[in-house]
C-alpha positions in Angstrom: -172.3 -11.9 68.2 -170.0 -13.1 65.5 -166.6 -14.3 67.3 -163.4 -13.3 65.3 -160.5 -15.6 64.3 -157.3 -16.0 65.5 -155.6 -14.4 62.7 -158.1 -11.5 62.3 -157.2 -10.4 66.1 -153.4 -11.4 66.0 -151.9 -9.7 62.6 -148.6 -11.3 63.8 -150.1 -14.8 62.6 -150.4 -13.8 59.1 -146.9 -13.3 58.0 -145.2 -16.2 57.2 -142.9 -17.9 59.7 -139.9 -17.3 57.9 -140.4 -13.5 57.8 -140.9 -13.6 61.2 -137.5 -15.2 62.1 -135.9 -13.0 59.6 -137.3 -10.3 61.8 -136.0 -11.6 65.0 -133.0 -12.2 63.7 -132.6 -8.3 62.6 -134.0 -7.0 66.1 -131.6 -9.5 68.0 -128.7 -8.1 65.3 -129.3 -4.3 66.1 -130.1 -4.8 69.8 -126.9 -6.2 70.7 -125.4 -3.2 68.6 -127.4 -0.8 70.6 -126.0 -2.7 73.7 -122.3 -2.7 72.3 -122.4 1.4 71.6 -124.4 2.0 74.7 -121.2 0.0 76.9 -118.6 1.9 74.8 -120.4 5.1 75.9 -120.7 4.2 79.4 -117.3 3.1 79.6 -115.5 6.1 77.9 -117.9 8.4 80.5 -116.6 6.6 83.2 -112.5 6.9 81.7 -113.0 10.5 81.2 -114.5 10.5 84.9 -111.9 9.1 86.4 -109.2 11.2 84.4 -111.5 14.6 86.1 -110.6 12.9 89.5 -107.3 11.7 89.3 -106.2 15.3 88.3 -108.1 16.7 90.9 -106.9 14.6 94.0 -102.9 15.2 92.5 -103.5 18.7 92.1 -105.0 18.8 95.4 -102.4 16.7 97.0 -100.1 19.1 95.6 -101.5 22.0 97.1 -101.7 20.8 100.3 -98.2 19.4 100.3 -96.7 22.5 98.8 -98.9 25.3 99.7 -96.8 28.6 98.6 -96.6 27.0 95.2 -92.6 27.2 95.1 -91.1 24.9 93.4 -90.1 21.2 95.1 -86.6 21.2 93.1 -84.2 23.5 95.3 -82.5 26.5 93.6 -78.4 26.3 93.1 
């Protein structure tokens, strides 16, 4: 049984070292720009979110406080 070398089971090992720090150095680039847009996303979900809510407690704050829908401002 003929036992393989390192390189011929790991094809990482054949590239040269600088390619593969070029590499990393890509990945790390577009993996913190994945993480940046995937924040920005989040965090304009969560603004829209709480927009929906806010405008859902006031109008229904507003309903309960005036329930015939007349208006708050009296009439001359």
């Amino acid at each position: 049984m003929t036992r393989l070398s390192t390189t011929a089971r790991n094809p990482l090992l054949h590239r040269p070292l600088r390619q593969t720090v070029y590499t990393l150095k890509v990945g790390t680039i577009y993996g913190l720009l994945a993480i940046a847009i995937a924040y920005t996303a989040v965090l304009m979900l969560a603004i829209v979110l709480i927009g929906v809510v806010a405008t859902s407690v006031i109008s229904l704050v507003s309903l309960v406080l005036n329930p015939l829908g007349d208006s708050i401002i009296p009439k001359p």
